[in-house]
Each structure stands twice: as structure tokens, then as C-alpha cells.
Biotite code that builds the C-alpha atoms (Angstrom):
import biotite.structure as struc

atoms = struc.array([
    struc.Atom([12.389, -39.530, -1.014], chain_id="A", res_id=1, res_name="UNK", atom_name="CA", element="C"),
    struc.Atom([9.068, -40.841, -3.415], chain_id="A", res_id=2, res_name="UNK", atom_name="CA", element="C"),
    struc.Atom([7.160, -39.822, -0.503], chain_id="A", res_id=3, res_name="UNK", atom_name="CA", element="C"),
    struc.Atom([8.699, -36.052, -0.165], chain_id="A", res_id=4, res_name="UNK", atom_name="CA", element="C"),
    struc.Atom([7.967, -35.496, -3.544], chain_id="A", res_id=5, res_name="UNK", atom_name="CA", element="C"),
    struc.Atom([4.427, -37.119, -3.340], chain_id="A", res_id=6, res_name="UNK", atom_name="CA", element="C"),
    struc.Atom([3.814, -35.135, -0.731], chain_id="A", res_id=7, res_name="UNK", atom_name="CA", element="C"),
    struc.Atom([5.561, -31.549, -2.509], chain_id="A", res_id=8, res_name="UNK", atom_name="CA", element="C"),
    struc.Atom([3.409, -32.099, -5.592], chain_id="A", res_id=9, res_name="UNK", atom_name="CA", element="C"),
    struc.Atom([0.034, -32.728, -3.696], chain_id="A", res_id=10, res_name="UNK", atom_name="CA", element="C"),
    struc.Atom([1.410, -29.103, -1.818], chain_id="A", res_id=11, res_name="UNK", atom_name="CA", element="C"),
    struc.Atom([1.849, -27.630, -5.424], chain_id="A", res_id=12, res_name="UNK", atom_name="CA", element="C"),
    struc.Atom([-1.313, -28.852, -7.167], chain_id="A", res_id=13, res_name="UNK", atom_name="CA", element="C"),
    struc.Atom([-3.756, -27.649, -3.251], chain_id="A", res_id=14, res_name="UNK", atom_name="CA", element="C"),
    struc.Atom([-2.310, -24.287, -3.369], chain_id="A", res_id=15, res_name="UNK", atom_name="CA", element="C"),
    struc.Atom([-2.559, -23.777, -7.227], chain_id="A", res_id=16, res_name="UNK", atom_name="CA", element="C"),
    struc.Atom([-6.184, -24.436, -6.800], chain_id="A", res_id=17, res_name="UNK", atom_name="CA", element="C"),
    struc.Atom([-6.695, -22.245, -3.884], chain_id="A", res_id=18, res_name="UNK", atom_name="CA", element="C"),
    struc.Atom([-5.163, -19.660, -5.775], chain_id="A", res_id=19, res_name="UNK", atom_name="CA", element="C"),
    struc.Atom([-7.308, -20.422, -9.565], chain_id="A", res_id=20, res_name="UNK", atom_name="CA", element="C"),
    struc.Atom([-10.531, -20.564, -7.311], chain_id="A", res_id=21, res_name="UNK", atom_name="CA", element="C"),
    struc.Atom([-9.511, -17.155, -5.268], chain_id="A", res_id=22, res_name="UNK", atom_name="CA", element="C"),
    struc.Atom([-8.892, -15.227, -8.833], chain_id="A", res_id=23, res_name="UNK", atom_name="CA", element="C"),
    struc.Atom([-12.049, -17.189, -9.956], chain_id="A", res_id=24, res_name="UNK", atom_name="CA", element="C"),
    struc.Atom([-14.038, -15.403, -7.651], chain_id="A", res_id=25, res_name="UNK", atom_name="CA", element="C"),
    struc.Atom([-12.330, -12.120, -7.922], chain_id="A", res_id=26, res_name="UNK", atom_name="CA", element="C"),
    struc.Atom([-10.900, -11.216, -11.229], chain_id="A", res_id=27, res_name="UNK", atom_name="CA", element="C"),
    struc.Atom([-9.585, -8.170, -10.196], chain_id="A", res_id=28, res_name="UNK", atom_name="CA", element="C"),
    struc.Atom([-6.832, -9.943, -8.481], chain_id="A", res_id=29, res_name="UNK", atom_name="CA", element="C"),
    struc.Atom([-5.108, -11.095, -11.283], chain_id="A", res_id=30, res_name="UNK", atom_name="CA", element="C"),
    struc.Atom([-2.883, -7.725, -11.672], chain_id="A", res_id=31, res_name="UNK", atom_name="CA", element="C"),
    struc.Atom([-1.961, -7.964, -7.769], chain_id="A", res_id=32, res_name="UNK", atom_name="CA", element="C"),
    struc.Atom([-1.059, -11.807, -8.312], chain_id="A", res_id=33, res_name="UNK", atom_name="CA", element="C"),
    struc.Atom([1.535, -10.370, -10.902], chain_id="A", res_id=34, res_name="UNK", atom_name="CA", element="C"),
    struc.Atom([2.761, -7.145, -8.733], chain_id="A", res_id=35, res_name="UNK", atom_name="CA", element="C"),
    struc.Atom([3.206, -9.333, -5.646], chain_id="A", res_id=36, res_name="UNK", atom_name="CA", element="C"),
    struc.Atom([4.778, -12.505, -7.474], chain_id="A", res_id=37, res_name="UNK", atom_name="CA", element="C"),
    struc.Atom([8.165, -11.686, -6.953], chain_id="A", res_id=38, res_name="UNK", atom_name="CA", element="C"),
    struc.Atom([7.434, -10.951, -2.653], chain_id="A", res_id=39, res_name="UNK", atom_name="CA", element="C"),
    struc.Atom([5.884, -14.238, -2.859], chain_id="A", res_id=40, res_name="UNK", atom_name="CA", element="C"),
    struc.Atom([9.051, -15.839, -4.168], chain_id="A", res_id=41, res_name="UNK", atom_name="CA", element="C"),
    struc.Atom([10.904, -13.887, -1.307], chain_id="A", res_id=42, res_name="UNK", atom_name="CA", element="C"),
    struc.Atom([8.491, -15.690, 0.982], chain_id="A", res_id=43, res_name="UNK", atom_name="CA", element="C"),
    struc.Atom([9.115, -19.422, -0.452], chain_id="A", res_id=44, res_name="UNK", atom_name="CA", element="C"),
    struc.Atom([12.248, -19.399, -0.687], chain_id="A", res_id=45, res_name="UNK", atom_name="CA", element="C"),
    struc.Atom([12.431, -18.565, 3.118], chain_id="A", res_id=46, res_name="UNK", atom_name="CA", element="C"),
    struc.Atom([10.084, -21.466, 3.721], chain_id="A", res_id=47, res_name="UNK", atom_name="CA", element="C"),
    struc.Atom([11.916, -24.111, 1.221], chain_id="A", res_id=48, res_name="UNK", atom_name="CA", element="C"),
    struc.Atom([15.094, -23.020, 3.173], chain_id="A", res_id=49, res_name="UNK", atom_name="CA", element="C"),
    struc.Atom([13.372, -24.445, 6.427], chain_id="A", res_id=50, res_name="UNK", atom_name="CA", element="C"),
    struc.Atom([12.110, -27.080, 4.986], chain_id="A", res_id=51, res_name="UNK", atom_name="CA", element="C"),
    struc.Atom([14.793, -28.176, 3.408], chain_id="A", res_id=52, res_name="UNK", atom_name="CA", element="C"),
    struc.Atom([17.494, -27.029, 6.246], chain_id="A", res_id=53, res_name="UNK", atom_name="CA", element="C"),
    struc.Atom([19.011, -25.804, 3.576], chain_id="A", res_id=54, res_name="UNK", atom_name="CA", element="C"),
    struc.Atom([20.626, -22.394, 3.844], chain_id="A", res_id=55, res_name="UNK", atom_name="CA", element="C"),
    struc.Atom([18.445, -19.577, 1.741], chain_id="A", res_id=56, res_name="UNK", atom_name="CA", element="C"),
    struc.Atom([21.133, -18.715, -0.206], chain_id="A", res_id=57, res_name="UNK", atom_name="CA", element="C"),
    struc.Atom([21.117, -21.774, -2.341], chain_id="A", res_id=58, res_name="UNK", atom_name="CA", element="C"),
    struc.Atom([17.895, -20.412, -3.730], chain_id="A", res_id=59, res_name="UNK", atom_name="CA", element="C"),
    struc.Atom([17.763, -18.027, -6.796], chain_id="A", res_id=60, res_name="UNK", atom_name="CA", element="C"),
    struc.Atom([17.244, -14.736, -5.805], chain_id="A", res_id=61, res_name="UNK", atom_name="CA", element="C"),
    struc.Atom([14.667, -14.697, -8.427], chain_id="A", res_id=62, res_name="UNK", atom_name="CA", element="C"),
    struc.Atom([11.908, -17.132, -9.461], chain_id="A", res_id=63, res_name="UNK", atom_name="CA", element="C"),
    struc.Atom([12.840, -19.918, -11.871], chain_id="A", res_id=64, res_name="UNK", atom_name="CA", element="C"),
    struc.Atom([9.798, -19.963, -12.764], chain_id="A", res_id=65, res_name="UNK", atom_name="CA", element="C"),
    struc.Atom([7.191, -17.769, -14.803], chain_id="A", res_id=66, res_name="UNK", atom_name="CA", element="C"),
    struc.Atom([4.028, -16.457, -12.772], chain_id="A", res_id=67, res_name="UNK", atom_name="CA", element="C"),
    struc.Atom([1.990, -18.688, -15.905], chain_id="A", res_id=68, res_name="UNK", atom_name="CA", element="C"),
    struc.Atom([4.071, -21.454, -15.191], chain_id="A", res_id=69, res_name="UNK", atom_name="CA", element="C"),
    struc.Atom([2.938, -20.740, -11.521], chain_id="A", res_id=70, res_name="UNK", atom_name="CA", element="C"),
    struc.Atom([-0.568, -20.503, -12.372], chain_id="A", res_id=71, res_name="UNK", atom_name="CA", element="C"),
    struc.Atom([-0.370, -23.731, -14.903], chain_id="A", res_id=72, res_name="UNK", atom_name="CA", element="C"),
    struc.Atom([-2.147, -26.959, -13.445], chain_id="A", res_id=73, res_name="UNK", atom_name="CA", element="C"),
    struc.Atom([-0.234, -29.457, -15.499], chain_id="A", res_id=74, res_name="UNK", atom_name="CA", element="C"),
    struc.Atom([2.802, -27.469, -14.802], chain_id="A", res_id=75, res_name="UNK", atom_name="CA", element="C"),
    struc.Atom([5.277, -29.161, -12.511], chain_id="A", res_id=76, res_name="UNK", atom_name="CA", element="C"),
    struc.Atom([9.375, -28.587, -12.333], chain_id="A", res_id=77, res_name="UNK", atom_name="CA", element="C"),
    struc.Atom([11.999, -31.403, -12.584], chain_id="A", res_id=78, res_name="UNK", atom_name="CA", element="C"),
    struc.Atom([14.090, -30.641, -9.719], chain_id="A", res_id=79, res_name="UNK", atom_name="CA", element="C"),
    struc.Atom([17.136, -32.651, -10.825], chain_id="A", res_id=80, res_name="UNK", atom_name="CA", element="C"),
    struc.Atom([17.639, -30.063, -13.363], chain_id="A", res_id=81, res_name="UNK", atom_name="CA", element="C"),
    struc.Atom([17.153, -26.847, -11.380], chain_id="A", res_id=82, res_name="UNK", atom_name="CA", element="C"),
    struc.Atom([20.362, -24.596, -10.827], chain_id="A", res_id=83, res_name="UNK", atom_name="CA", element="C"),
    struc.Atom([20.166, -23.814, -7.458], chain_id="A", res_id=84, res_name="UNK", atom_name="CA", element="C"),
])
């Protein structure tokens, strides 16, 4: 299981960087970053559901999360205490 979560927080911390150097370069994306958010969500919990075998449903409807926690670099969820 230490490797999973090695592996999910190396996932977390590559895509949040892709993402901070993509807004980087183009500002203007920041207000589609928050109008899209929640169709992201959509989109990851379909993919955690694979991942995970798990069925989607188990998954908040909604993000647990804030889009600044998204953004945040130090930011990183204990999943032991998530309600799903």
C-alpha cells in the first residue's frame, strides 16, 4: 500500500505542476480553471473509480476539495479521513 500512495502523491504533485506552469504561461486561464473545476471532478472521479475498481458512486458527487486546495503545492489529503 506505501507504494500506491508513493506513487498517488508523485501523480498529485506532476500534474499540479503541469497545471501552475500552464496558468504560468497563460494567465488568462485562471477563470476557465475555476468554470471547468467541477467537470474536472466529474472526470476524476470516473478515473479513481477505475483505478480503484471501486464503483463511482462511492465518490462525492462534488469535490472535497477547494480548487486552492487543488492548486496548493504543499497541499495533500489524508485519505483515512475522507467520507466517501
Amino acid at each position: 500500500m506505501a507504494e500506491k500512495r508513493g506513487s498517488w502523491r508523485a501523480t498529485i504533485r506532476e500534474d499540479r505542476k503541469r497545471l501552475r506552469q500552464a496558468l504560468e504561461e497563460s494567465p488568462s486561464l485562471k477563470p476557465y480553471f475555476y468554470e471547468v473545476f467541477g467537470l474536472c471532478y466529474d472526470d476524476a472521479r470516473l478515473l479513481a473509480a477505475d483505478e480503484t475498481e471501486l464503483d463511482v458512486a462511492i465518490f462525492g458527487e462534488q469535490s472535497p476539495f477547494t480548487s486552492e486546495q487543488t492548486l496548493d503545492p504543499d497541499f495533500l489529503p489524508e485519505v483515512e479521513k475522507l467520507n466517501y
